[in-house]
VOGU-3710 file (C-alpha; in Angstrom, 3 decimals, decimal comma):
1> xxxxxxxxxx> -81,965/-132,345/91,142  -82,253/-128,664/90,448  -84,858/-127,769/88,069  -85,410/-124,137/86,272  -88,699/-123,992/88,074  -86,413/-124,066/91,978  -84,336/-120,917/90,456  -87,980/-119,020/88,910  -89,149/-119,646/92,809  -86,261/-118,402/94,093
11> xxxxxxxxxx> -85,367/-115,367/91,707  -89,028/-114,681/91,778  -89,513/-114,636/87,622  -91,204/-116,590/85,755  -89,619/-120,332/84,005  -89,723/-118,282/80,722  -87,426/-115,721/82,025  -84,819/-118,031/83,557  -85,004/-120,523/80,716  -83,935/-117,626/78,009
21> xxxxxxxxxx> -81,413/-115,983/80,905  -79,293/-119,109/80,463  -80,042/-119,355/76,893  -78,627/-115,743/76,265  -81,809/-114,448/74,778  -81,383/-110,903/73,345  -84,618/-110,219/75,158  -83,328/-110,624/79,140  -81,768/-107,691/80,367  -78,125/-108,313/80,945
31> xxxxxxxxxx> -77,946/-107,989/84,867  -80,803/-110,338/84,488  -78,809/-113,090/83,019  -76,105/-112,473/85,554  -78,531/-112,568/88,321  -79,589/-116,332/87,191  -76,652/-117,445/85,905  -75,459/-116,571/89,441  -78,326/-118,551/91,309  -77,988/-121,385/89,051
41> xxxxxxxxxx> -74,605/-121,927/89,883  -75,029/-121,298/93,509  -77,619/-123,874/93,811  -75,854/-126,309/91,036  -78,196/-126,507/88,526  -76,999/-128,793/85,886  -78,709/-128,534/82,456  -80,434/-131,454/81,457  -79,199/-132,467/77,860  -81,346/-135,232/76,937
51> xxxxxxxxxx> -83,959/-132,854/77,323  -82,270/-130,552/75,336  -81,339/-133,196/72,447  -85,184/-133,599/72,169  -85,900/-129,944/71,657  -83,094/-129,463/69,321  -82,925/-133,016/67,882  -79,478/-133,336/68,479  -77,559/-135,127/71,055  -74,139/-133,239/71,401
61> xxxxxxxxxx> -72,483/-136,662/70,795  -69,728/-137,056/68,925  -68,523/-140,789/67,997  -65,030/-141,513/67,492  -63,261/-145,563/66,658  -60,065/-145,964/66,363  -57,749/-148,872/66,684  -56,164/-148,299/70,265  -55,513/-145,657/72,355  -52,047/-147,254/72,933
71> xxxxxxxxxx> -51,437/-146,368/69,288  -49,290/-143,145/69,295  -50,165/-142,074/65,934  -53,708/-141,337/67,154  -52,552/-139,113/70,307  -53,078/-135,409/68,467  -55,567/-136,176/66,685  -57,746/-137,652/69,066  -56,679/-134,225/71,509  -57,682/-131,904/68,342
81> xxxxxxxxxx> -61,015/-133,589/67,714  -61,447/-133,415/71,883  -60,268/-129,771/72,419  -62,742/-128,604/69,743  -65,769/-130,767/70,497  -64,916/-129,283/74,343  -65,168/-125,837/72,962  -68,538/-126,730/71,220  -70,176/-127,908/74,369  -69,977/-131,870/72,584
91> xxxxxxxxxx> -68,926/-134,841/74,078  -66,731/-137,174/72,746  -67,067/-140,656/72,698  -64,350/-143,447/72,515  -64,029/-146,856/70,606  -61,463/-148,714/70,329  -61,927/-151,385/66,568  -58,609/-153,376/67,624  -58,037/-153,470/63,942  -61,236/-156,197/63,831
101> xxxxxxxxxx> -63,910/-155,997/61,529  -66,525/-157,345/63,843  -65,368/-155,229/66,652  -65,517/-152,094/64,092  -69,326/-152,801/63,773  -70,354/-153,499/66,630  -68,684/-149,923/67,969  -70,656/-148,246/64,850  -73,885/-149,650/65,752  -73,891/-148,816/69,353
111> xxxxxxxxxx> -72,649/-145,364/68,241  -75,908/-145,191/66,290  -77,615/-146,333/68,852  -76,637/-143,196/70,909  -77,886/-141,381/68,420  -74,693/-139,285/67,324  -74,654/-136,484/65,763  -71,797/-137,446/63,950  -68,594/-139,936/63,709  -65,066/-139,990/62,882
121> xxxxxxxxxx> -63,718/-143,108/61,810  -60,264/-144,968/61,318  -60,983/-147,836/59,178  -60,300/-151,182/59,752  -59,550/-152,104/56,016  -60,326/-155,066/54,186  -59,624/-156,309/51,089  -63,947/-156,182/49,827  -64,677/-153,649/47,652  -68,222/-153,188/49,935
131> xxxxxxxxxx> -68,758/-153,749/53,282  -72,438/-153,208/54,402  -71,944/-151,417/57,869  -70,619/-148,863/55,938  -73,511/-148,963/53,174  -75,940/-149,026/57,037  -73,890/-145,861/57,814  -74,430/-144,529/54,204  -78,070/-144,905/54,922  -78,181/-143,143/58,037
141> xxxxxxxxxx> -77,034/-140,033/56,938  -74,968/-139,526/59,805  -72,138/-137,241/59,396  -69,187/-139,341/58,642  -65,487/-137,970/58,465  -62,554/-141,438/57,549  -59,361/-140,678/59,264  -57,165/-141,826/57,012  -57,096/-143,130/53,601  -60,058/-144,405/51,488
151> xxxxxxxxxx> -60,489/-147,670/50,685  -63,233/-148,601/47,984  -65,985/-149,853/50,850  -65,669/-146,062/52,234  -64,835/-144,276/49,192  -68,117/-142,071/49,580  -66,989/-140,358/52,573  -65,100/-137,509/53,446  -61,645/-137,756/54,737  -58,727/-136,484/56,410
161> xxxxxxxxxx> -54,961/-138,321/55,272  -51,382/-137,534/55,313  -49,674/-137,157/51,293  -47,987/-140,356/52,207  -46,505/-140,987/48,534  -44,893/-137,642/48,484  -43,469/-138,208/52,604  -41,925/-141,962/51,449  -40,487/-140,662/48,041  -38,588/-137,579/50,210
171> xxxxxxxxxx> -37,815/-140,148/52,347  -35,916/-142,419/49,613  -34,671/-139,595/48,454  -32,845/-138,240/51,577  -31,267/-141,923/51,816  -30,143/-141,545/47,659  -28,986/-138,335/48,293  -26,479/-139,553/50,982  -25,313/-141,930/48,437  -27,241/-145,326/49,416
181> xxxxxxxxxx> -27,904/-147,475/46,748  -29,101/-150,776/48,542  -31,727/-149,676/50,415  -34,439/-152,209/52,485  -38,169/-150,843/52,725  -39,903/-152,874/55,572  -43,495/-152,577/54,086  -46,562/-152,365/56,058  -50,127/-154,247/55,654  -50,380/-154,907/52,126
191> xxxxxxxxxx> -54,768/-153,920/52,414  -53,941/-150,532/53,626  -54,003/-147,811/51,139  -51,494/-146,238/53,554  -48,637/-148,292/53,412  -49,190/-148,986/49,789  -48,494/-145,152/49,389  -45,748/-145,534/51,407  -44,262/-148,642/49,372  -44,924/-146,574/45,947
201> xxxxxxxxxx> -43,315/-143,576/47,264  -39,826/-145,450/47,507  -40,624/-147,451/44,710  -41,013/-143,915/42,730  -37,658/-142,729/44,026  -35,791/-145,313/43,238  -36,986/-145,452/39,931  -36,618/-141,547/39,212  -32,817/-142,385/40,383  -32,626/-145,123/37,964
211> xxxxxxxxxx> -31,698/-147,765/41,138  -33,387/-151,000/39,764  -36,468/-152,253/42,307  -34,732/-155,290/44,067  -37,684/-157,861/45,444  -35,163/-159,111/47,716  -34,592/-155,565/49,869  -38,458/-155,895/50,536  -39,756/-157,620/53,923  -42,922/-157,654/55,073
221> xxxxxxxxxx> -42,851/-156,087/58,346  -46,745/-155,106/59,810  -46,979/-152,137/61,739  -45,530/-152,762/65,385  -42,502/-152,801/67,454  -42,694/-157,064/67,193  -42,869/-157,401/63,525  -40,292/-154,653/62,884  -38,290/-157,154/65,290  -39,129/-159,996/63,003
231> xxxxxxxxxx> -38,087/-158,419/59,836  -34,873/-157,348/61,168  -33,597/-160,523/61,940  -34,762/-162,197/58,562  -33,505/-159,089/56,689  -29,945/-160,219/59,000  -30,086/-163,699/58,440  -30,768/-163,043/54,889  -27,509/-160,707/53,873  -28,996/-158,607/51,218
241> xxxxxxxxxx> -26,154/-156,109/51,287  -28,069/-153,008/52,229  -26,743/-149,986/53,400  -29,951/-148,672/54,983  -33,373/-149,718/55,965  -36,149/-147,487/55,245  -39,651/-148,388/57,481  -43,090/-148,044/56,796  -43,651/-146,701/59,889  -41,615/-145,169/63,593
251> xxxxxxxxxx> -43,144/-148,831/65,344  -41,384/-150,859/62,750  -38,215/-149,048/62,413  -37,805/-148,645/66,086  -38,467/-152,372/66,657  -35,836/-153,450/63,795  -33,541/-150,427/64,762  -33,296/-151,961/68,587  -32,312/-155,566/67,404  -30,044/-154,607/64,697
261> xxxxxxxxxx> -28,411/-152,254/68,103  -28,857/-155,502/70,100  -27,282/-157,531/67,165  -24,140/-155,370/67,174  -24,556/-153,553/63,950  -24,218/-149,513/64,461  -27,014/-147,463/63,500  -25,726/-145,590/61,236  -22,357/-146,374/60,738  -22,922/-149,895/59,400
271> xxxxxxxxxx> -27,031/-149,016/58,832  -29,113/-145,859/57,857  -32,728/-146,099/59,195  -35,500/-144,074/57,978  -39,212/-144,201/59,924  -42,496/-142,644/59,306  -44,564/-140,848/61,692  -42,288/-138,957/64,059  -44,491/-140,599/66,833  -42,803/-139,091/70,245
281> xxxxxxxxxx> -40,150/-142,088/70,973  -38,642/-141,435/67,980  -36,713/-138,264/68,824  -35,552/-139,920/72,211  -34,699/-143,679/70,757  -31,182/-145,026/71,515  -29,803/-143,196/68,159  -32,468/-140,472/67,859  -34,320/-141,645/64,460  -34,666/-139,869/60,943
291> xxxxxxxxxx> -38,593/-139,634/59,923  -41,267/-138,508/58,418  -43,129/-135,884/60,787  -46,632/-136,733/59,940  -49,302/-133,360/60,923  -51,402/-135,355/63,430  -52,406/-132,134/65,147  -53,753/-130,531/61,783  -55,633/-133,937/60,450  -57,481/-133,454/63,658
301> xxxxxxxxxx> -58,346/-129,789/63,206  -59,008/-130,978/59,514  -61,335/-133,802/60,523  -63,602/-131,226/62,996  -63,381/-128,411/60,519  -65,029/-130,624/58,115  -67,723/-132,351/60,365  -68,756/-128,988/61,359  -69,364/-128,515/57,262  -71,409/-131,834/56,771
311> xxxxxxxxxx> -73,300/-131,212/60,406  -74,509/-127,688/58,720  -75,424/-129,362/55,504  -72,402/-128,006/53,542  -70,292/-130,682/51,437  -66,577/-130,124/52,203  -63,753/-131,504/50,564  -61,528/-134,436/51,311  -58,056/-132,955/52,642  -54,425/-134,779/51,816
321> xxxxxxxxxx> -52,104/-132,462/54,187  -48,665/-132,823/53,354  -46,157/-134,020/55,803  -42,024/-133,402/55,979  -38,526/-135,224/57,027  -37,418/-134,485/60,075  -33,132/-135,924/59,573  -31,937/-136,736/63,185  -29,174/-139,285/63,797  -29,895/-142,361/62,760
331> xxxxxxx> -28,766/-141,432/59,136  -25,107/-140,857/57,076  -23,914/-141,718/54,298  -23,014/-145,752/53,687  -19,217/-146,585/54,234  -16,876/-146,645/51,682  -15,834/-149,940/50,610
//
């Protein structure tokens, strides 16, 4: 291994001198600086951080958990986090919670372990008001952005979310304005703040339109391909008389959109179907789908923006971005009877 005493010896200068050369001290001359930067790259001298992370008390780790990398919500925002830590000179590392509470704590406590210098977090949420990892992470006073929506066990710290009530009531309202009355919402977890948005931004709509709440357009329907699958068929064998289906998310309305398709109802002749994320399969589904084009790329800019704030001490503010319908095909206006 290369050390900075091998390039002193062989630039004949002193440690000192090659040490602030490749530190950009004001002090080394600038053909200097070239002069070692040159040598150090010629004999592939690699800087060691640890060292570093002891001098400076910092590690250049960043943390980040999320549920899956298979999840395509999480695509841009992991890449804007990345691209930004890259320019930094951090590194950025990867857990995956699987949606598990355990899981979630052990990936925060070995992130800890590493010493970060600061994490972002999608919660796994849970129905406790308190959960002590995050009290433990509290504690530590390591800088802690939530991606996504606060629950009460992480209320104290900053975070990044989409104005999901506003999104879901535009949404309703695109599907009222084409003249649906009977419209399905297949609602998401009922424990995440997000999809109760969601639910009380149709439920808003509806009522601002004076189109009574029916219980019996409402299926519970998760968050994946599978369960959108499930609630389709019990929302077919069940014959509620809607003219449109509106999703709590792209995963659930693609997964009900395919088996109504595979059922031999028309999407959207016989059903309108509304998503939520604009997640990239959505434009390029069998009947390109109508959604809600969430800013992933921004909430990850917004997430860095405001670790860089906590990391110098500063005490930013919690961001709700707002997001927009994107109408493709998969929506008209109900048939006349």
């Amino acid at each position: 291994m290369i050390r900075l005493k091998d390039i002193a010896a062989r630039a004949r200068v002193s440690i000192m001198t090659v040490s602030k050369s490749l530190h950009d001290a004001p002090d080394i001359s600038a053909a200097t600086k070239a002069r070692i930067r040159q040598l150090a790259a010629q004999m592939g001298y690699v800087p060691d951080t640890a060292a570093q992370g002891l001098r400076t008390r910092t590690t250049k780790l960043l943390g980040l958990i999320i549920p899956a990398v298979t999840n395509p919500m999480f695509a841009r925002i992991v890449m804007a986090i990345e691209e930004r830590a890259h320019e930094l000179g951090c590194e950025l590392i990867l857990a995956h919670s699987l949606n598990s509470v355990e899981r979630e704590e052990k990936c925060i406590r070995r992130l800890l372990a590493r010493r970060v210098d600061g994490l972002f977090i999608s919660p796994v949420y849970r129905m406790e008001t308190s959960a002590p990892i995050y009290e433990e992470l509290r504690a530590s006073r390591v800088p802690v952005i939530i991606l996504g929506h606060r629950a009460r066990f992480c209320a104290p710290f900053v975070n990044v979310e989409t104005d999901d009530l506003a999104a879901s009531y535009a949404a309703t309202n695109h599907l009222l304005g084409l003249g649906h009355r009977r419209i399905a919402f297949f609602a998401g977890p009922a424990v995440c703040p997000w999809a109760q948005e969601r639910f009380d931004g149709y439920r808003r709509a509806l009522l601002e339109a004076k189109v009574e709440l029916d219980d019996q357009l409402v299926f519970n329907a998760g968050s994946t391909i599978e369960e959108g699958e499930k609630a389709a068929l019990q929302f077919l064998q069940e014959s509620p008389g809607a003219t449109a289906v509106q999703a709590v998310n792209d995963l659930v309305a693609i997964g009900a959109a395919n088996l109504f398709l595979n059922q031999g109802q028309r999407i959207p002749q016989d059903l309108s179907v509304v998503g939520f994320g604009n997640i990239l399969v959505a434009e390029y589904f069998r009947v390109p789908l109508t959604t809600i084009r969430q800013p992933k790329l921004r909430l990850g800019v917004a997430a860095m923006e405001a670790m860089l704030k906590l990391q110098q001490g500063r005490h930013p503010n919690s961001m709700r971005l707002p997001a927009e319908i994107i109408i493709r095909q998969s929506t008209t206006a109900p048939r006349a009877k």
